[in-house]
Each structure stands twice: as C-alpha cells, then as structure tokens.
KEVEXKE-130939 format. One record per residue (C-alpha): residue in one letter; z, y, x. Coordinates in Angstrom, 3 decimals. Layout:
<pts>
residu a, zz Z, yy Y, xx X
...
</pts>
This chain:
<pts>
residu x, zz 3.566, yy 66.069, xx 1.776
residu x, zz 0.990, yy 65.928, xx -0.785
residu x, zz -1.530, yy 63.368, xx -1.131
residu x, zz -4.696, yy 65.520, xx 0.040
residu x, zz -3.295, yy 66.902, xx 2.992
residu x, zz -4.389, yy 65.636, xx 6.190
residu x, zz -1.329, yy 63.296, xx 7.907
residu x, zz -1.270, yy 62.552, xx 11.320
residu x, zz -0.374, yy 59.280, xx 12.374
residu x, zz 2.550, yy 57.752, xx 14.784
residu x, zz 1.690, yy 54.958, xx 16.972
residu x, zz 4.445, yy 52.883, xx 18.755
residu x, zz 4.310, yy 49.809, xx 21.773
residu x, zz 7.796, yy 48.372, xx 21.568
residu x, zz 9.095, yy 47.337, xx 24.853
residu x, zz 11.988, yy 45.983, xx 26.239
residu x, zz 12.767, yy 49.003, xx 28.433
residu x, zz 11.143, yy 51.536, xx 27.137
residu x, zz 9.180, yy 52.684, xx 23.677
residu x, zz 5.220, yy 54.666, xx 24.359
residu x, zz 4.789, yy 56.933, xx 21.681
residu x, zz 1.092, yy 58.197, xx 20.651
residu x, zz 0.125, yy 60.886, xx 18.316
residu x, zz -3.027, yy 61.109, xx 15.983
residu x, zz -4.727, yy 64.541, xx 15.385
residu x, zz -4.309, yy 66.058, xx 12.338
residu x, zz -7.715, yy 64.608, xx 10.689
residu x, zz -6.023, yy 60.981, xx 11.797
residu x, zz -9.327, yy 60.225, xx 13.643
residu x, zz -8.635, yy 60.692, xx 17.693
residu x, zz -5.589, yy 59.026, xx 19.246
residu x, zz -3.464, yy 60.531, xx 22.276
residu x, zz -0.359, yy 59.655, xx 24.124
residu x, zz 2.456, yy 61.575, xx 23.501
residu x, zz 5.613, yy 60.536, xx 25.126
residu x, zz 7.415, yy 57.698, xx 26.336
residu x, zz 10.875, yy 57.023, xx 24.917
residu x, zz 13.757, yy 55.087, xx 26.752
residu x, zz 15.331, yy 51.996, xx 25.073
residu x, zz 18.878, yy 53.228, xx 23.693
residu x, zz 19.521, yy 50.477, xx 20.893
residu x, zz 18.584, yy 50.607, xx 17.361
residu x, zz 20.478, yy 53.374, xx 15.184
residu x, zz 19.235, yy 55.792, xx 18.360
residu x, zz 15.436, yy 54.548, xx 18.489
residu x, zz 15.016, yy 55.100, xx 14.852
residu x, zz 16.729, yy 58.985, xx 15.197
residu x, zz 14.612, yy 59.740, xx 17.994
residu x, zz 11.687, yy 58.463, xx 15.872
residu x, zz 12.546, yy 60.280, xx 12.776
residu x, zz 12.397, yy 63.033, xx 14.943
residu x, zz 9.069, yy 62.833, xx 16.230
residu x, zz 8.002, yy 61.830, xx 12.294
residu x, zz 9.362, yy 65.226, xx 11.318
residu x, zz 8.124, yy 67.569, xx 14.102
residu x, zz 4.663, yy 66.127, xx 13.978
residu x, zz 4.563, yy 65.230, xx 10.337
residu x, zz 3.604, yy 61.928, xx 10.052
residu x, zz 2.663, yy 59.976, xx 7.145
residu x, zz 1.741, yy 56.889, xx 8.459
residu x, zz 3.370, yy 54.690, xx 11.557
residu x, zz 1.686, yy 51.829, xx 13.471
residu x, zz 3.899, yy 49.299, xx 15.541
residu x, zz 2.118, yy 47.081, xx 18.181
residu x, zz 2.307, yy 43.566, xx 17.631
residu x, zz 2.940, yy 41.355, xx 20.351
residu x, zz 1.510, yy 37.680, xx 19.778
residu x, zz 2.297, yy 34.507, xx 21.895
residu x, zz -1.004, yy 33.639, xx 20.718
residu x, zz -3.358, yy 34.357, xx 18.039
residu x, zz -2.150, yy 32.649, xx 15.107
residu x, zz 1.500, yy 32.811, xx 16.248
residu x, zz 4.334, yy 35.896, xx 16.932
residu x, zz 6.457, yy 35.390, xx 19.701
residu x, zz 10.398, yy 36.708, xx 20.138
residu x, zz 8.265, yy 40.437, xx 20.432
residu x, zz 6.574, yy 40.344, xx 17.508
residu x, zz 8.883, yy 39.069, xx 15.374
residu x, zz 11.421, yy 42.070, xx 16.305
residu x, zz 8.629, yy 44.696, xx 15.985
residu x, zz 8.314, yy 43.467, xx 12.417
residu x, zz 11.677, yy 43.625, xx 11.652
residu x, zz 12.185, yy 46.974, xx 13.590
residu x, zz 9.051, yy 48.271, xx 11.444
residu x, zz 10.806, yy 47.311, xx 8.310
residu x, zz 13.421, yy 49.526, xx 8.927
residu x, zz 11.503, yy 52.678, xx 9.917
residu x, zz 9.786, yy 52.085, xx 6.690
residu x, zz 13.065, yy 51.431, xx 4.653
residu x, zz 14.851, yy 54.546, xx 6.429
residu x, zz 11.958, yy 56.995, xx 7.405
residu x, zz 10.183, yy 56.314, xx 3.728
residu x, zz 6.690, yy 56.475, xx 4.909
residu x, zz 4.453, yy 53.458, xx 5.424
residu x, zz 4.747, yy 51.101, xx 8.599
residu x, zz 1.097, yy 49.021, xx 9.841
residu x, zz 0.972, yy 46.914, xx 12.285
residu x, zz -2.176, yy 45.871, xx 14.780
residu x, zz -1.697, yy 42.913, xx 17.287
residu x, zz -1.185, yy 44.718, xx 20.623
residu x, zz -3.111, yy 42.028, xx 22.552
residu x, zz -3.388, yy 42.874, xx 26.148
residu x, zz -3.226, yy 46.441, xx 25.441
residu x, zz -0.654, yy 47.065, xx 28.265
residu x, zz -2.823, yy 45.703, xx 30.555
residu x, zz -5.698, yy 48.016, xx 29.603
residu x, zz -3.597, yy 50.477, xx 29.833
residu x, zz -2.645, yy 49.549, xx 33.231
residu x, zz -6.557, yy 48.963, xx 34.412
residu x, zz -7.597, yy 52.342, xx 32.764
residu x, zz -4.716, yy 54.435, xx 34.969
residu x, zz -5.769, yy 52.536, xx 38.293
residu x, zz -9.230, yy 53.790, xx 37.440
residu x, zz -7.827, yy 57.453, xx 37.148
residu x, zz -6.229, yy 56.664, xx 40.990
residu x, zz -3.028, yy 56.979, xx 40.272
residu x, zz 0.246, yy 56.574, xx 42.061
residu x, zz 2.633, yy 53.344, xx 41.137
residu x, zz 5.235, yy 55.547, xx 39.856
residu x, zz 2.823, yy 57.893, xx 37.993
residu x, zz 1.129, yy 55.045, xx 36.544
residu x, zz 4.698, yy 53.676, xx 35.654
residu x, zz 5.668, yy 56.995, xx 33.873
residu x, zz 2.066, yy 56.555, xx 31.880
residu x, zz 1.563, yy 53.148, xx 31.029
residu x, zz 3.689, yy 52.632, xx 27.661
residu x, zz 1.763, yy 55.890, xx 26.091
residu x, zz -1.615, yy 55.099, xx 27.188
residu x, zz -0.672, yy 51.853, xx 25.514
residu x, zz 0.328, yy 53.117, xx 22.124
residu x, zz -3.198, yy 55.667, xx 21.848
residu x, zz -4.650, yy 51.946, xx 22.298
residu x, zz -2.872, yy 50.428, xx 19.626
residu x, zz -3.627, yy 53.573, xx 17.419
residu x, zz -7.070, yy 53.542, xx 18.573
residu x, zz -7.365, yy 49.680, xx 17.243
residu x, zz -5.724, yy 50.912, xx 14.032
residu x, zz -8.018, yy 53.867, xx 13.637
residu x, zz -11.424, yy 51.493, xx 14.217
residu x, zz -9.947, yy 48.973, xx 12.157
residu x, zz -9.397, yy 51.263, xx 9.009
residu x, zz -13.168, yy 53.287, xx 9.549
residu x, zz -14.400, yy 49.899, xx 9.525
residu x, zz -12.543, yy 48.894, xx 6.089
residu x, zz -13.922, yy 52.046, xx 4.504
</pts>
C-alpha cells in the first residue's frame, strides 16, 4: 500500500467471549460496526483478523483499552497490549490503542434507545462498541492535527 493512498482503519473491543470488530471508511474519517467475532484462542483470533486486515485493507488497527482506573490497566488491558503487540509483530501494520472507558456501556444505552430486543442488543453490543473506540481514535487524531 503506498503512502498516499487512503487506508481504512480496524477497530477492535477485546472481550472475554467475544471480539466487536468496526471498520473505518476509506477516507479513515466515519466509523461503523462491522462484525462481531467469537473468542477461539490466540493463533485463531489473529487469522481471523488478518483476514479482515486483508479484505478491507487496513493500514492502521486500534485495540480498546480497558482501565481499572485512570492511571492504572487492569488484567484487560494489560492482555490487549500484549495481544496488540502481536498483531503488530505478525500483521506488520501499526497497532494504537484508546482507553475503552465505559464504551460498552454506551454501547449498551445507545441500542436500548434504538428499542431493541435483549438478544438483538446482545448480537450488537461488542460492534457498536468498537465504532466507539474508533470514533475516540478518529477525534483524538483530528484533534492532534
């Protein structure tokens, strides 16, 4: 990918259970969900990642950050780090992260405002919460620039 061609960019909320996947347009300015994935272990997270990397062409990923509070990670964040570090190490494109604070729970609050059923909401939530994290990247860097 060259350097002046526009790169979309991967967002991911780690969870225990399952992994919400969201998906910048091409200009990297808008965020939307994109999928959820199930938790299958390491090795088969990062090849169902790569995947998504390719198909969409990524340049850029951003992991959520869990904090146990604001100046310290808890169990979460320190194994999104370390899970980042290897997407970066075996994907070779850059990994960012943004502290994920509470974005679940918007996430949640936004899809009871849309009136949605338990299990819908359920099927939803993870996504929704990674276009949030990607959102929080995506004001964070038009601020920086």
């Amino acid at each position: 990918m060259s350097l002046c061609e526009p790169h979309r960019i991967l967002a991911l909320d780690l969870g225990s259970k399952r992994i919400g996947v969201a998906l910048s347009d091409a200009e990297a300015r808008l965020a939307s969900p994109l999928t959820v994935l199930p938790q299958r272990g390491r090795d088969a997270n990062l090849q169902a990642i790569a995947g998504l990397v390719k198909e969409h062409r990524v340049g850029l990923i951003v992991v959520g950050l869990p904090r146990k509070s604001e100046s310290e990670l808890g169990p979460g964040g320190e194994k999104a780090l370390r899970f980042g570090q290897r997407l970066e190490k075996a994907l070779k494109i850059p990994v960012a992260f943004v502290d994920e604070f509470e974005t679940t729970v918007r996430a949640q609050e936004a899809l009871l405002e849309a009136d949605l059923s338990r299990a819908k909401r359920r099927a939803k939530v993870d996504k929704v919460a990674a276009a949030l994290i990607l959102e929080a990247y995506l004001e964070r860097r038009g601020e920086g620039a």
